[in-house]
N, C-alpha and C positions, 0 to 999 in steps of 0.2 A: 680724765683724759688730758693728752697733751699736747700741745701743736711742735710736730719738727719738722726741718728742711731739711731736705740733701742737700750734703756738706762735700761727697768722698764718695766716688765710685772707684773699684780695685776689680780686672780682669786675672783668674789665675790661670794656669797650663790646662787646669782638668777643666774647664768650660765653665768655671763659678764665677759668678760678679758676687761682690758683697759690696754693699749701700750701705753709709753709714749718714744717717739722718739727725741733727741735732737742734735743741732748741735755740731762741734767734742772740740768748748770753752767751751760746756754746759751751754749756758749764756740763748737760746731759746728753746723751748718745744715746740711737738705736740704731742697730744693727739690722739687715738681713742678708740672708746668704740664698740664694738661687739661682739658678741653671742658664747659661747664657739663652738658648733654644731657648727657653718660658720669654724672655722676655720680646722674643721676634713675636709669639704665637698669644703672649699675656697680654698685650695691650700697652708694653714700654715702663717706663719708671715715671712717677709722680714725681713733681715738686716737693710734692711735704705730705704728711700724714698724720693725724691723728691716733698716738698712742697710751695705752693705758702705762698708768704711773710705773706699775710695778716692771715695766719692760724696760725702762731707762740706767743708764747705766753713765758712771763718770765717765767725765772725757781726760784724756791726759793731759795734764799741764800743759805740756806743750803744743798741743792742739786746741786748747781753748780760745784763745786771740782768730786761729784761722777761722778756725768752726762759726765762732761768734761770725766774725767779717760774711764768710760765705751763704750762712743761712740768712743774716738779715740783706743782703742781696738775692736770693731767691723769694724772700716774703716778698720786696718791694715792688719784684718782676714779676711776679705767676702767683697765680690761686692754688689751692692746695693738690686738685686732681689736673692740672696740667701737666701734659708730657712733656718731659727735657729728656 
């Protein structure tokens, strides 16, 4: 398992937010994609989360510097299950 931050919240027309959560180099990604509605009725978005290996994914070059910057600012602020 692996510790990531949210890095990247993206709202789209059809009512999706996708979260993209990365570790605190910004080097790996996860992704999730769900329902704006869940997240009023779901208890909101975590700081970070605990994910298994095989769910990470590269970050693109060009988002690795932010990713990094922005996750080890969420470690430094909030524990893992705190809502942002």
């Amino acid at each position: 398992m692996t510790t990531v931050w949210l890095v990247d919240r993206q709202f789209d027309s059809k009512g999706l937010v996708r979260l993209t959560y990365a570790t605190e180099d910004g080097e790996r990604t996860h992704t999730k994609e769900l329902a704006e509605q869940r997240l009023v009725t779901g208890g909101g978005i975590t700081a970070g989360r605990e994910v298994d290996d095989t769910a990470l994914g590269e970050t693109p070059a060009d988002e690795v510097e932010r990713f990094a910057a922005e996750a080890s600012k969420m470690a430094a602020e909030h524990d893992l299950d705190d809502a942002v």
